[in-house]
The first five atom37 places (N, CA, C, CB, O) and aatype in JSON, in Angstrom:
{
  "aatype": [20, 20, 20, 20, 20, 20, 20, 20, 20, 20, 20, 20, 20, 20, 20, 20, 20, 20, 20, 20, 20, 20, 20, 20, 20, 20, 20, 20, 20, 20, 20, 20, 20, 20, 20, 20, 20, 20, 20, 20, 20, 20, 20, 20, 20, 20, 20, 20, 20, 20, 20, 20, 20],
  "atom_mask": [
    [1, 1, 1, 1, 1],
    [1, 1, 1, 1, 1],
    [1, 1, 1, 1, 1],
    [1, 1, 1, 1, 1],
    [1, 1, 1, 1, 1],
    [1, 1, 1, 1, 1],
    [1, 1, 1, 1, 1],
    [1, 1, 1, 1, 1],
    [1, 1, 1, 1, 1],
    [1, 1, 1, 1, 1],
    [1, 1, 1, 1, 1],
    [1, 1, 1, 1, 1],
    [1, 1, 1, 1, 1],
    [1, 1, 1, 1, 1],
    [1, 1, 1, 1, 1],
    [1, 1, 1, 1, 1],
    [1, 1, 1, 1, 1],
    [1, 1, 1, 1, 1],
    [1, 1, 1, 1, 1],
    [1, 1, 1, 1, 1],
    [1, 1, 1, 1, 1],
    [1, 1, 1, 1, 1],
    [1, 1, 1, 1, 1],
    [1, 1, 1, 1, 1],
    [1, 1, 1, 1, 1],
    [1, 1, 1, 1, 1],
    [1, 1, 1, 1, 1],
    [1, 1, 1, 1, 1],
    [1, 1, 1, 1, 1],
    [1, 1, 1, 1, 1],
    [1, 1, 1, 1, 1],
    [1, 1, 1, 1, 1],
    [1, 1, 1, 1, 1],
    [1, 1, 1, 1, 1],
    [1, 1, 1, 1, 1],
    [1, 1, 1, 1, 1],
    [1, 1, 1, 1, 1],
    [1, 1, 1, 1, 1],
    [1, 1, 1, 1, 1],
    [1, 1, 1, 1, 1],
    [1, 1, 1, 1, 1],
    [1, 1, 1, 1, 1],
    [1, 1, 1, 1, 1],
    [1, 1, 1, 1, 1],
    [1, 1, 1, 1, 1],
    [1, 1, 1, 1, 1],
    [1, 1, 1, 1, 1],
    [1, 1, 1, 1, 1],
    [1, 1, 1, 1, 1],
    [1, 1, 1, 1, 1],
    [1, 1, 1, 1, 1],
    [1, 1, 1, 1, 1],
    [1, 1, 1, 1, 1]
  ],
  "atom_positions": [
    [[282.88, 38.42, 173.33], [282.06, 38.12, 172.17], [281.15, 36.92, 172.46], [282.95, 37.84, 170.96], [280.14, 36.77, 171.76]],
    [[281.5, 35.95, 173.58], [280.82, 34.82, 173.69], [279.59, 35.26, 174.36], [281.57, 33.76, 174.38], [278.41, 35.04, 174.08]],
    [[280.21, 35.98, 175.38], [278.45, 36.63, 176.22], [277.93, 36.84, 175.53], [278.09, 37.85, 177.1], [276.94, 36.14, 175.33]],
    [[278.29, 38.17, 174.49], [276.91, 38.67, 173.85], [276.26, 37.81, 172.57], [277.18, 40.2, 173.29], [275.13, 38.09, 172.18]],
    [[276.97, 36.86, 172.02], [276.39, 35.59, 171.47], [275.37, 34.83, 172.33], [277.48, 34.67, 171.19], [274.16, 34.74, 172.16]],
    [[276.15, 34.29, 173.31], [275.0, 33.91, 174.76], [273.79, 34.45, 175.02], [275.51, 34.24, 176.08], [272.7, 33.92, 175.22]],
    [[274.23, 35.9, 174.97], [272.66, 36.68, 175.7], [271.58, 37.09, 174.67], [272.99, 38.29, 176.55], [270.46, 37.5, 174.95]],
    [[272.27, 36.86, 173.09], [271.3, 37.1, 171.84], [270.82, 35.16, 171.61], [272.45, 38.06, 170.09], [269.83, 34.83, 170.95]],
    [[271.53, 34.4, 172.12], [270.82, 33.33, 172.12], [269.47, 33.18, 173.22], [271.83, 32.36, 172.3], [268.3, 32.99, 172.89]],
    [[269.79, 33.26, 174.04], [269.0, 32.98, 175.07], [267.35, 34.39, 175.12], [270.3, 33.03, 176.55], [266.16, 34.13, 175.35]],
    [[267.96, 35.68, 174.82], [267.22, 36.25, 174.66], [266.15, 36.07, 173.11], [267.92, 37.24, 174.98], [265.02, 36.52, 172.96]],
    [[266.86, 35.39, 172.26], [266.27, 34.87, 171.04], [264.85, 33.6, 171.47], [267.74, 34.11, 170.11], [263.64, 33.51, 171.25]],
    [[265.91, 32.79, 172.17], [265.37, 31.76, 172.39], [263.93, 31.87, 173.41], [266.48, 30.98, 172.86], [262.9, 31.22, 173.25]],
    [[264.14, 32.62, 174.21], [262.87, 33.33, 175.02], [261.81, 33.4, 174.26], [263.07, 34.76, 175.49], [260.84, 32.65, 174.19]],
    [[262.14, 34.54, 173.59], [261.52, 35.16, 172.7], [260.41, 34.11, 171.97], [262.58, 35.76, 171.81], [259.3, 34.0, 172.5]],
    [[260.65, 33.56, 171.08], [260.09, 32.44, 170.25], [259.45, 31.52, 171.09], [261.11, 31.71, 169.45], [258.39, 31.01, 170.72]],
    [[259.95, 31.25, 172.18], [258.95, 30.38, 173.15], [258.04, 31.23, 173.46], [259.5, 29.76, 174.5], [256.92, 30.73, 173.55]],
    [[258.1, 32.31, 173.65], [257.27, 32.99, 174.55], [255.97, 33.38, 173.49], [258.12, 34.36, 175.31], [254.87, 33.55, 174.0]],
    [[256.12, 33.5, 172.01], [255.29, 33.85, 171.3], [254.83, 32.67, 170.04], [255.8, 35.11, 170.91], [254.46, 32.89, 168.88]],
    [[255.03, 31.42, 170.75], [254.93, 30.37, 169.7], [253.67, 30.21, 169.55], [255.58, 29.1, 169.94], [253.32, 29.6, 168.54]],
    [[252.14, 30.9, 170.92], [251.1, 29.98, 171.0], [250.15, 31.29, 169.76], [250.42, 29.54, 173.02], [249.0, 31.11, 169.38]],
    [[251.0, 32.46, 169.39], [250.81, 33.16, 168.45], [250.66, 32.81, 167.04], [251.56, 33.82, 168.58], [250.13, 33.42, 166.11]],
    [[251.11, 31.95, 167.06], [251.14, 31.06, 165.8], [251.01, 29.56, 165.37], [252.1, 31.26, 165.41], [251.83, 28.78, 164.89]],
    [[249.32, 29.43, 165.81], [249.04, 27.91, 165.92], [249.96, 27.34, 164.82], [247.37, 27.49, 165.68], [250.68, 26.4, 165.19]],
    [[250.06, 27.73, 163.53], [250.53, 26.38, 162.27], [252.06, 26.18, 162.69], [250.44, 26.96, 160.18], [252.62, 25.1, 162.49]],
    [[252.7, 27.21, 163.26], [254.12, 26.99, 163.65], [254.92, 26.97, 165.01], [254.67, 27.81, 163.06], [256.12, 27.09, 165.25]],
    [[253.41, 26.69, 166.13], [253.71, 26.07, 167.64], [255.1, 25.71, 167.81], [252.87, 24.7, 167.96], [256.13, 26.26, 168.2]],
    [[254.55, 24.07, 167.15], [255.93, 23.29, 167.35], [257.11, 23.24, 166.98], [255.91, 22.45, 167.17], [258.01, 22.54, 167.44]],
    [[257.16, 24.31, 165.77], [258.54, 24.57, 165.58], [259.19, 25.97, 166.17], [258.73, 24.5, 164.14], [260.39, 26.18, 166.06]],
    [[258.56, 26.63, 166.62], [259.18, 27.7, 167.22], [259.51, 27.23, 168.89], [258.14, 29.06, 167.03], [260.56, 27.42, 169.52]],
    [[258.59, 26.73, 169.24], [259.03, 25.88, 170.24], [260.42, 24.99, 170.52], [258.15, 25.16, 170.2], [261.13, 24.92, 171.52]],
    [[260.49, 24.46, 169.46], [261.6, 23.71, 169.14], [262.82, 24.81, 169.09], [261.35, 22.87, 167.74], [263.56, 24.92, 170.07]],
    [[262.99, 25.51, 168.08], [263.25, 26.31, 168.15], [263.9, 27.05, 168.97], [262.71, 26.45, 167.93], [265.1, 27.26, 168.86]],
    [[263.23, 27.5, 169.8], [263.32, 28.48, 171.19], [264.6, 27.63, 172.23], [261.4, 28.51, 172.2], [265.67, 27.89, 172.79]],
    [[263.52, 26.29, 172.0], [263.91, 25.74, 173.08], [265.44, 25.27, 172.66], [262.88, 24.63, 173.53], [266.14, 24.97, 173.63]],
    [[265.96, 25.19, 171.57], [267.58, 24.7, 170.83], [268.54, 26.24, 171.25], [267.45, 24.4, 168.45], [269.74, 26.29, 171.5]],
    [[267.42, 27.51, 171.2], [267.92, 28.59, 171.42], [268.86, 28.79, 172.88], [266.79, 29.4, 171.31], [269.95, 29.32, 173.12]],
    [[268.04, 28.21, 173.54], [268.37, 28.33, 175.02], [269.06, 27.48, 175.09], [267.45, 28.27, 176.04], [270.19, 27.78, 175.48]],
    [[268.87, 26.41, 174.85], [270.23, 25.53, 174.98], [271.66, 25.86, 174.74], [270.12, 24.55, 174.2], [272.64, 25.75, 175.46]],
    [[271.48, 26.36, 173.34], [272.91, 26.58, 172.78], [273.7, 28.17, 173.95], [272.63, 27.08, 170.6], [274.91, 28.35, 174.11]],
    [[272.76, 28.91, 174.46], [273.01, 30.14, 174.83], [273.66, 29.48, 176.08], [271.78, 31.22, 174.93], [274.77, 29.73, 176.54]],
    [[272.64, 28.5, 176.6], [273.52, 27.94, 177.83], [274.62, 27.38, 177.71], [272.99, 27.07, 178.52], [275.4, 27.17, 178.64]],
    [[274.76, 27.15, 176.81], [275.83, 26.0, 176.67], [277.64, 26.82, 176.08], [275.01, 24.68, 175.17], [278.86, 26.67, 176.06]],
    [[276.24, 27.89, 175.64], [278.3, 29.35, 175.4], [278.5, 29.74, 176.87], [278.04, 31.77, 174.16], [279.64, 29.97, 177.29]],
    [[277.38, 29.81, 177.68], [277.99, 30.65, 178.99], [278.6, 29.58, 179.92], [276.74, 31.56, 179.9], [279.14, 29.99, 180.95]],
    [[278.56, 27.76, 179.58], [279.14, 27.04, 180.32], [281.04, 26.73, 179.65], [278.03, 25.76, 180.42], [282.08, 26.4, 180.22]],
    [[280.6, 27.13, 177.89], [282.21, 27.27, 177.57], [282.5, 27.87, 177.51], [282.85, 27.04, 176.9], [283.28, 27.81, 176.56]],
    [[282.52, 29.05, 178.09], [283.08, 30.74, 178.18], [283.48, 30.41, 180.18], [281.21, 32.51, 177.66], [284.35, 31.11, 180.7]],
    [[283.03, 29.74, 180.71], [283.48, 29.67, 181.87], [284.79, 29.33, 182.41], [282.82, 29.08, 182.26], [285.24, 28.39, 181.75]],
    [[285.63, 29.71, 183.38], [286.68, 28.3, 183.28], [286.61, 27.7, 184.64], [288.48, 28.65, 182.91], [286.09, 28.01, 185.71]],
    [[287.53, 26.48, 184.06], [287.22, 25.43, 184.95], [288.38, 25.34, 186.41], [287.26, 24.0, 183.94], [288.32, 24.77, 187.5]],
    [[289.27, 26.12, 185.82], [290.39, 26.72, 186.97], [289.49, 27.68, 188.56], [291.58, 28.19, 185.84], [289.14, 28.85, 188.44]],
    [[289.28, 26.86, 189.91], [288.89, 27.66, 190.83], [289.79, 28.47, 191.48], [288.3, 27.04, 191.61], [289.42, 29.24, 192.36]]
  ]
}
């Protein structure tokens, strides 16, 4: 369940970056946006990892 949370973040987060310059009045917040997107997506696939090698 965490991946596919992960991969709808990150693929979310793409997304909105990729089409922010589509929407001069709301650039900077989709940007923002995007960019919190990817973060958080990264940040499930680093706690879905384990730390046991």
């Amino acid at each position: 369940m965490t991946a596919l949370t992960s991969l709808v973040c990150l693929t979310g987060g793409a997304a909105l970056a990729a089409n922010a310059a589509r929407f001069p009045t709301w650039t900077a917040r989709m940007e923002t946006a995007g960019g919190l997107a990817l973060v958080v997506g990264l940040a499930m696939i680093g706690v879905g990892l384990n730390g046991h090698a």
